[in-house]
N, C-alpha and C positions, 0 to 999 in steps of 0.2 A: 253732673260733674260739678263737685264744689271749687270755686275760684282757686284754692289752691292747687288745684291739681291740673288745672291747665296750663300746658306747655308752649312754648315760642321761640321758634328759631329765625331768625334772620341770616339767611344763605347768600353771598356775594359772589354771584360766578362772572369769571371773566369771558371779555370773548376770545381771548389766545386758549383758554379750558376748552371751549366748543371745537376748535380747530383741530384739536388732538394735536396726532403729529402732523397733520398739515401744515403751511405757513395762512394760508386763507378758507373762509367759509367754515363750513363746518362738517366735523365729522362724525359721520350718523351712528357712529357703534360708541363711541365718548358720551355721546348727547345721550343715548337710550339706557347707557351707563348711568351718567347722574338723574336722569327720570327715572328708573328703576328707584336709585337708594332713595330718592325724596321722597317716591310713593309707599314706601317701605316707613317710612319715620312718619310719614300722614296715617298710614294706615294706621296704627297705637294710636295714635289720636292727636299727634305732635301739629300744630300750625307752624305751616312753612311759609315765610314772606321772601320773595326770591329780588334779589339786585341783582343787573342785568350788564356787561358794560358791551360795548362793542370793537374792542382789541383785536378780533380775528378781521374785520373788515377796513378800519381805518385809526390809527394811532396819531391823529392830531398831527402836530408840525413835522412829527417824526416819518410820518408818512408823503408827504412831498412840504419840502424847503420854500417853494414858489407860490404857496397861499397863503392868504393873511391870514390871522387867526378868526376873522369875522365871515371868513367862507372854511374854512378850519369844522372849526365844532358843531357848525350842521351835518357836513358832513359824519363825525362821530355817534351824534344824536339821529341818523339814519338808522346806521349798522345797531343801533344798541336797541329802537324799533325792530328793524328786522331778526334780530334774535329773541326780543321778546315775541315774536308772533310765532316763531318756528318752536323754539321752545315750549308754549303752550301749549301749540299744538300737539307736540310729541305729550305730554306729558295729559292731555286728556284723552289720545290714544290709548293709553295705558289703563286708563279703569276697568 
């Protein structure tokens, strides 16, 4: 494959996208939804680099008024872990 024809996408999924229509966590027929079409653009030969947020499990201040923001955004940086591990995983089930 000569350098020109190598492709790259950068994919931003949220974690309210993981949720579906839930309000929390995630929902598994959404998720296998978007692992299907990325396996689908990998498979051509597309490089997928995935960003990850964690929306579905904790939305920062918006999510309780009563925590600083310095016990805040750990908490965010949890959920955005937990979905990058679930996400993998679905998504190397799929080969």
């Amino acid at each position: 494959m000569m350098m020109n024809d190598l492709k790259r996408i950068l994919l931003k999924l949220s974690g309210e996208a993981l949720a579906g229509d839930k309000d929390f966590g995630f929902d598994e027929a959404t998720c296998l939804k978007v692992a299907e079409q990325v396996k689908q653009i990998t498979d051509k030969g597309t490089q997928v680099a995935i960003v990850i947020g964690g929306g579905n499990f904790w939305r920062g201040r918006n999510s309780s008024k009563l925590l600083e923001r310095t016990n805040s955004d750990p908490l965010g940086m949890l959920g955005t872990v937990m979905n990058r591990i679930y996400v993998s995983g679905l998504f190397r089930n799929l080969r």
